[in-house]
C-alpha positions as CSV (number, residue, x, y, z in Angstrom):
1,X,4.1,-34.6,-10.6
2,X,3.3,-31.4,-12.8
3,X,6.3,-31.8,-15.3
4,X,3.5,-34.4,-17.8
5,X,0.8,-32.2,-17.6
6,X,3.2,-28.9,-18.9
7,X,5.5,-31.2,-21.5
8,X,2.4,-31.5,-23.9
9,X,0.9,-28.9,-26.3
10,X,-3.3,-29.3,-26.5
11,X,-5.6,-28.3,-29.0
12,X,-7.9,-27.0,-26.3
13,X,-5.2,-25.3,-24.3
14,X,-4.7,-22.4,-27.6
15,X,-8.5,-22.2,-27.8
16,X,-8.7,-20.8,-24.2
17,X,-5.5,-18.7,-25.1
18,X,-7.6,-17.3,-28.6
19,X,-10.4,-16.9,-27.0
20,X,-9.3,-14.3,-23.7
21,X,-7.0,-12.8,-26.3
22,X,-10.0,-11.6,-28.5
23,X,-12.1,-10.7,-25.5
24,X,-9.0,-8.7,-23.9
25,X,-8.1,-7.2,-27.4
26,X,-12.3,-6.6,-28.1
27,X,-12.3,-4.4,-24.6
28,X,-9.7,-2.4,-25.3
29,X,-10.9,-1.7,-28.9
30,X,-14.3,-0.5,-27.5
31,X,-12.3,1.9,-24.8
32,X,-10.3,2.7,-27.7
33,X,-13.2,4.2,-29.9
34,X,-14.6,6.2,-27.5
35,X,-11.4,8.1,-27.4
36,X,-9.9,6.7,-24.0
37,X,-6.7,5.6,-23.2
38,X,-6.2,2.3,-21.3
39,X,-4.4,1.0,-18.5
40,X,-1.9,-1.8,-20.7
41,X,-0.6,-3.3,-17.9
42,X,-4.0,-3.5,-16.2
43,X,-5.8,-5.3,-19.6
44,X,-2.2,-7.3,-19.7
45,X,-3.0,-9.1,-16.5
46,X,-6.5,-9.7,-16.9
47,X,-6.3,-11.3,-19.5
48,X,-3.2,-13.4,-18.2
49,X,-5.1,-14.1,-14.6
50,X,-8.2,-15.7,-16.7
51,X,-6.4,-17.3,-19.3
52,X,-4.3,-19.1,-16.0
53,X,-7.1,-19.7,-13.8
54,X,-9.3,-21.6,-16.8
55,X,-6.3,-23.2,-17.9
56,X,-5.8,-24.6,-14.0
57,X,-8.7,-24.6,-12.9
58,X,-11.1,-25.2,-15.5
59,X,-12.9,-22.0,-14.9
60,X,-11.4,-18.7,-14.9
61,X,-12.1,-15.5,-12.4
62,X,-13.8,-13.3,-15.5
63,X,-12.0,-10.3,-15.0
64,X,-12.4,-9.4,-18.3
65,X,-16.2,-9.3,-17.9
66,X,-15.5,-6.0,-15.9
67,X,-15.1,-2.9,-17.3
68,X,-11.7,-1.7,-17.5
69,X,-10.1,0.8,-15.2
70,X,-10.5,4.2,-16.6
71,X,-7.5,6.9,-16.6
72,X,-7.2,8.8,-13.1
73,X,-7.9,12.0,-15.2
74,X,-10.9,10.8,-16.8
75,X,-13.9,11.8,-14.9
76,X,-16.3,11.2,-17.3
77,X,-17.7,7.7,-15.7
78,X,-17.3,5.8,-12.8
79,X,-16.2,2.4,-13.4
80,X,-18.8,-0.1,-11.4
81,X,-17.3,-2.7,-8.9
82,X,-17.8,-6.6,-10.5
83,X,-16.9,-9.3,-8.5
84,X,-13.9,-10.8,-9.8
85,X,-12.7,-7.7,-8.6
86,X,-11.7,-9.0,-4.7
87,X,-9.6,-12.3,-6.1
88,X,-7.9,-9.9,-8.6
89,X,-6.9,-7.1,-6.2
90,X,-5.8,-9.5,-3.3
91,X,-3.9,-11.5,-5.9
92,X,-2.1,-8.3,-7.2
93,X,-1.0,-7.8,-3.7
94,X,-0.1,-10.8,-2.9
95,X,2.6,-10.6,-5.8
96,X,3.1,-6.8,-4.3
97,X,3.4,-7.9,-0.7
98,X,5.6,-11.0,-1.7
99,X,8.0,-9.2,-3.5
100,X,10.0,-8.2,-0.1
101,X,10.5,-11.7,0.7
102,X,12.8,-12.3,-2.2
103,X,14.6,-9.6,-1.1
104,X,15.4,-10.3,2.7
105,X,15.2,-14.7,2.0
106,X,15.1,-16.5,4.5
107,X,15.2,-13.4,7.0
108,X,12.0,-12.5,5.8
109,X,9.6,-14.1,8.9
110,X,11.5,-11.7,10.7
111,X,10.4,-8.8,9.1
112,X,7.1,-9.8,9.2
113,X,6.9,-10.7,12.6
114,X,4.1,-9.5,14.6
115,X,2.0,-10.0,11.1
116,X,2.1,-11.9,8.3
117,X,1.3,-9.4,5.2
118,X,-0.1,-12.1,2.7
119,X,-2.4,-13.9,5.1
120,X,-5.1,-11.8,4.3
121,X,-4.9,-11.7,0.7
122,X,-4.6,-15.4,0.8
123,X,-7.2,-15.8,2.7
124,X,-9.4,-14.0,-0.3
125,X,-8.1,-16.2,-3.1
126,X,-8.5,-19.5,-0.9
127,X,-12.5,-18.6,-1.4
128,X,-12.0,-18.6,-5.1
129,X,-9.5,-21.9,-5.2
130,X,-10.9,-24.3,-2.6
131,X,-14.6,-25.4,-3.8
132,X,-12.9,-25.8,-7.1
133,X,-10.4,-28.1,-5.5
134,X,-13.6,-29.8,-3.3
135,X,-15.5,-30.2,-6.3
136,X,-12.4,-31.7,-8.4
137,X,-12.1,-34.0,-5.3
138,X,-15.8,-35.1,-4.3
139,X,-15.8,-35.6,-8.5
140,X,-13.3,-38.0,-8.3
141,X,-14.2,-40.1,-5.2
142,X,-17.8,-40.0,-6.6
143,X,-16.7,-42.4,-9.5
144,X,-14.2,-45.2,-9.3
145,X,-14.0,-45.3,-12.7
146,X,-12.8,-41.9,-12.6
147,X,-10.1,-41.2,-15.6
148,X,-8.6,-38.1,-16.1
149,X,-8.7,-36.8,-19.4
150,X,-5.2,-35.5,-20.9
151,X,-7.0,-33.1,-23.7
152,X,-9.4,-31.5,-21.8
153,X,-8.9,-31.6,-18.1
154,X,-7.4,-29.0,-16.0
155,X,-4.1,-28.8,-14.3
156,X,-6.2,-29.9,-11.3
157,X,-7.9,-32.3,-12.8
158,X,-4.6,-33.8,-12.9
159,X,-3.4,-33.1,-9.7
160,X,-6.4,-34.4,-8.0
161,X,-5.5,-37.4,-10.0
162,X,-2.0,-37.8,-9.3
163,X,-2.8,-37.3,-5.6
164,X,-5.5,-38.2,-3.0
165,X,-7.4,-36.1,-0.6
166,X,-4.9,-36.4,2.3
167,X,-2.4,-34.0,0.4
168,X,-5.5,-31.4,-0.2
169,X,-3.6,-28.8,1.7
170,X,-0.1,-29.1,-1.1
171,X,-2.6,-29.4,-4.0
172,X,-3.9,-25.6,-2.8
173,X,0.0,-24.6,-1.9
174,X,1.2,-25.6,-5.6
175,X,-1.8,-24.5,-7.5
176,X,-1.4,-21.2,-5.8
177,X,2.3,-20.6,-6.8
178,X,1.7,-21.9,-10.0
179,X,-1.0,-19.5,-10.1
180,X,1.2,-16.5,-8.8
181,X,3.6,-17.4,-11.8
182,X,1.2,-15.9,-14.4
183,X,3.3,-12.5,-14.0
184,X,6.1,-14.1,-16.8
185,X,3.4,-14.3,-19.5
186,X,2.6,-10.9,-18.9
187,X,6.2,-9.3,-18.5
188,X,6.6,-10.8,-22.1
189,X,3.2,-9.5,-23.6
190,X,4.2,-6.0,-22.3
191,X,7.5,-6.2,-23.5
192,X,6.2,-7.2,-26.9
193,X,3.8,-4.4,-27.2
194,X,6.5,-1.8,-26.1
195,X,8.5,-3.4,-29.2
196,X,5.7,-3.0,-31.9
197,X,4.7,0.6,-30.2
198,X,8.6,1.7,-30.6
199,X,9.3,-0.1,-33.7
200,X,6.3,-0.6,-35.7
201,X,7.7,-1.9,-39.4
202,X,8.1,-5.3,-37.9
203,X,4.1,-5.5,-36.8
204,X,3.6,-3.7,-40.2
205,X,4.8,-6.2,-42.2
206,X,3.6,-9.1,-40.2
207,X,0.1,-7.8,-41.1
208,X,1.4,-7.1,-44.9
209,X,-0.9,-9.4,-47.5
């Protein structure tokens, strides 16, 4: 069901990539010139979570419209609370509270029996997915001509196409893990910055006229 959406490269598809990389890269410039360090891993997965969430949803979470974190041992300035800030913190640990599982398998629900430790965190990033999947599907039943379009919809614009409203419960489940993947892209950015940062002659003559 999701393999024709992902086998396809779209023009739109590297314009929201360009456009959350010069808005991460922008914020960390500006932290940058006032002589600050900055949290890599923390820019890393803002900028993956709303580059994922705009690319699945069709709107992303804006993260990167906050202020960055600032270092524990600057106590300059007191970073202001924004309100992407509950979906990004419950979806960080989600992937933190998840991690377990893979370790125990299948023995997991009974380590987590008297409470179930991503419930709650779900629970938080449900209020952020499901009136995007409501709208998608009141959209769609609104018009009976309705015709997804491959170049510029959303991963749920396809899914709501693909499916009808009696699945609306596996249409959250699957955008949610697909969601939850977005930790690859940034385990690769990371990776690539700790290249250039240790071996800079490659970057260097990539930039080279």
């Amino acid at each position: 069901m999701a393999r024709p959406f992902f086998s396809r490269d779209r023009v739109s598809d590297f314009d929201v990539f360009d456009r959350h990389a010069d808005l991460v890269v922008a914020k960390m410039k500006e932290r940058f010139s006032q002589g600050i360090a900055v949290d890599v891993q923390d820019a890393l997965y803002r900028f993956t979570m709303d580059t994922a969430t705009e690319f699945l949803f069709g709107q992303d979470v804006r993260s990167l419209s906050a202020d960055l974190p600032y270092p524990s041992t600057y106590k300059g300035h007191t970073r202001p609370e924004h309100p992407s800030d509950e979906f990004f913190l419950a979806l960080n640990r989600t992937e933190e509270y998840a991690f377990p599982r893979k370790v125990y398998g299948k023995l997991w629900p009974l380590v987590e029996f008297w409470k179930d430790t991503v419930a709650a965190e779900k629970k938080i990033t449900d209020k952020f997915i499901n009136p995007l999947i409501e709208a998608a599907l009141q959209k769609r039943n609104a018009n009976s001509a309705y015709k997804f379009d491959k170049e510029e919809g959303s991963f749920l614009d396809h899914l709501v196409h693909q499916t009808d409203g009696a699945i609306f419960d596996l249409a959250r489940q699957f955008v949610c893990l697909v969601l939850n993947r977005d930790d690859r892209l940034r385990h690769y950015q990371g990776r690539n910055i700790q290249s250039f940062a240790g071996w800079p002659q490659p970057g260097t003559s990539i930039h080279a006229p």
